[in-house]
C-alpha positions in Angstrom: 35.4 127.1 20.5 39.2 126.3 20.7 40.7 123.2 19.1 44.0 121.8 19.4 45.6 118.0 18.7 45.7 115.1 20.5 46.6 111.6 19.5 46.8 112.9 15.6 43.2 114.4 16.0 41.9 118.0 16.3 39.9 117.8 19.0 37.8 120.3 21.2 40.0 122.4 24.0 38.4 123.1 26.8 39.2 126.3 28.8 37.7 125.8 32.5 37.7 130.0 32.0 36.2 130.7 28.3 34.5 133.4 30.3 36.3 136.5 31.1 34.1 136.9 34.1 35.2 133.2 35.4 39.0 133.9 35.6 40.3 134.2 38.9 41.4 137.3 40.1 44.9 138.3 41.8 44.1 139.3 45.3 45.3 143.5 45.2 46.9 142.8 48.4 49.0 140.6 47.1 49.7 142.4 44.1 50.2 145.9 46.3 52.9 143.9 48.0 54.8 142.1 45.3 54.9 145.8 43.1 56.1 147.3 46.3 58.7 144.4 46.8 60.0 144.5 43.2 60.0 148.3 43.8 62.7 148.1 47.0 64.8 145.7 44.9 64.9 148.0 41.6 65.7 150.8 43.4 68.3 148.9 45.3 72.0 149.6 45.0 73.0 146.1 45.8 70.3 144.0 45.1 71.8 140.9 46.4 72.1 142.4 49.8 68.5 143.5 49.9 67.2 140.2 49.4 69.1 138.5 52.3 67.7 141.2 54.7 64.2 140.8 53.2 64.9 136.7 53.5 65.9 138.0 57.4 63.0 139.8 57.7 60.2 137.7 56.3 62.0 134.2 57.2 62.0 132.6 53.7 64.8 131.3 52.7 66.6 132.8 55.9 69.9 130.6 56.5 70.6 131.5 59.7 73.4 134.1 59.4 73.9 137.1 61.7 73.6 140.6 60.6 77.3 140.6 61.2 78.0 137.8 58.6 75.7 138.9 56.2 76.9 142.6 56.1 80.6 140.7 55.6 79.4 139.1 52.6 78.6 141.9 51.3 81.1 144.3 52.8 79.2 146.4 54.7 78.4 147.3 57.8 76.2 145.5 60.3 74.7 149.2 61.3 73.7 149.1 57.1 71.8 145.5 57.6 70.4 146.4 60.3 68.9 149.5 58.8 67.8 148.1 55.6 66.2 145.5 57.5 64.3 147.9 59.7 63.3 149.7 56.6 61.8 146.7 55.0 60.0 146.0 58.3 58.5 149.4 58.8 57.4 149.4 54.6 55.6 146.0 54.7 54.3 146.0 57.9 56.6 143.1 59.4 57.6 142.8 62.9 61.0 142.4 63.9 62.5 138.9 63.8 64.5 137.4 66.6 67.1 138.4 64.4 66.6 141.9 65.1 66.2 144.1 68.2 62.7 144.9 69.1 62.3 149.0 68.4 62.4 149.3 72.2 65.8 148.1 72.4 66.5 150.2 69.2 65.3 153.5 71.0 67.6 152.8 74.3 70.5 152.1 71.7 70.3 155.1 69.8 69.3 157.2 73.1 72.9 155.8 74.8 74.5 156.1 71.6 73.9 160.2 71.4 74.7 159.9 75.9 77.8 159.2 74.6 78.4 161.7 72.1 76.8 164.4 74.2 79.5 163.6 76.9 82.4 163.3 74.9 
C-alpha cells in the first residue's frame, strides 16, 4: 500500500492501477505512427519546414497558407513542399489534401513536364 499526505495526515494513496495487468495499454498503432513521425522529423534537415507540410498534410494546425508561401518562409521551393508533402502522404497512408494535387494530376504534370524536355 502507498501512502502520501493530505490535510497534515498520512493517509492511504490509492492507485486505480496497483496492478500491472490493469494499466492501460498504448494502442501499437498509435505508437507505430508517432515513432515513425518523430523519425521523419529527426532525420529532417529543416525540421520547422517538415512540420508545416505534415500540418498541410494531416490538417492540424494547418493555417491556410499555399505551398507557395510556405516554401517562401522557408526559402525553398514550392516543387520541395510539394515533394515532402507527398512523401509524408505516401509514408503514413494519408490522402492528398485539397491543398495538394490528386496523384492523377501529379502523373499528367510530370508526364508534360518530360513532353517538354523531350521536345526541346
Amino acid at each position: 500500500m502507498k501512502y502520501g499526505w493530505e490535510n497534515g495526515a498520512r493517509v492511504p494513496v490509492r492507485d486505480d492501477f496497483d496492478d500491472e495487468d490493469e494499466r492501460p495499454s498504448t494502442d501499437p498503432a498509435a505508437l507505430v505512427m508517432a515513432r515513425r513521425l518523430v523519425g521523419f522529423m529527426l532525420a529532417d534537415n529543416n525540421p520547422a519546414l517538415g512540420i508545416e507540410c505534415m500540418a498541410l498534410v494531416t490538417g492540424i494546425g494547418y493555417t491556410g497558407s499555399s505551398m507557395t508561401e510556405i516554401a517562401n518562409k522557408h526559402f525553398t521551393t514550392r516543387a520541395a513542399v510539394s515533394q515532402r508533402c507527398v512523401e509524408l502522404c505516401d509514408a503514413f497512408g494519408i490522402n492528398p489534401t485539397r491543398a495538394m494535387r490528386m496523384e492523377k494530376s501529379r502523373e499528367k504534370c510530370r508526364a508534360a513536364r518530360v513532353r517538354s524536355l523531350v521536345s526541346a
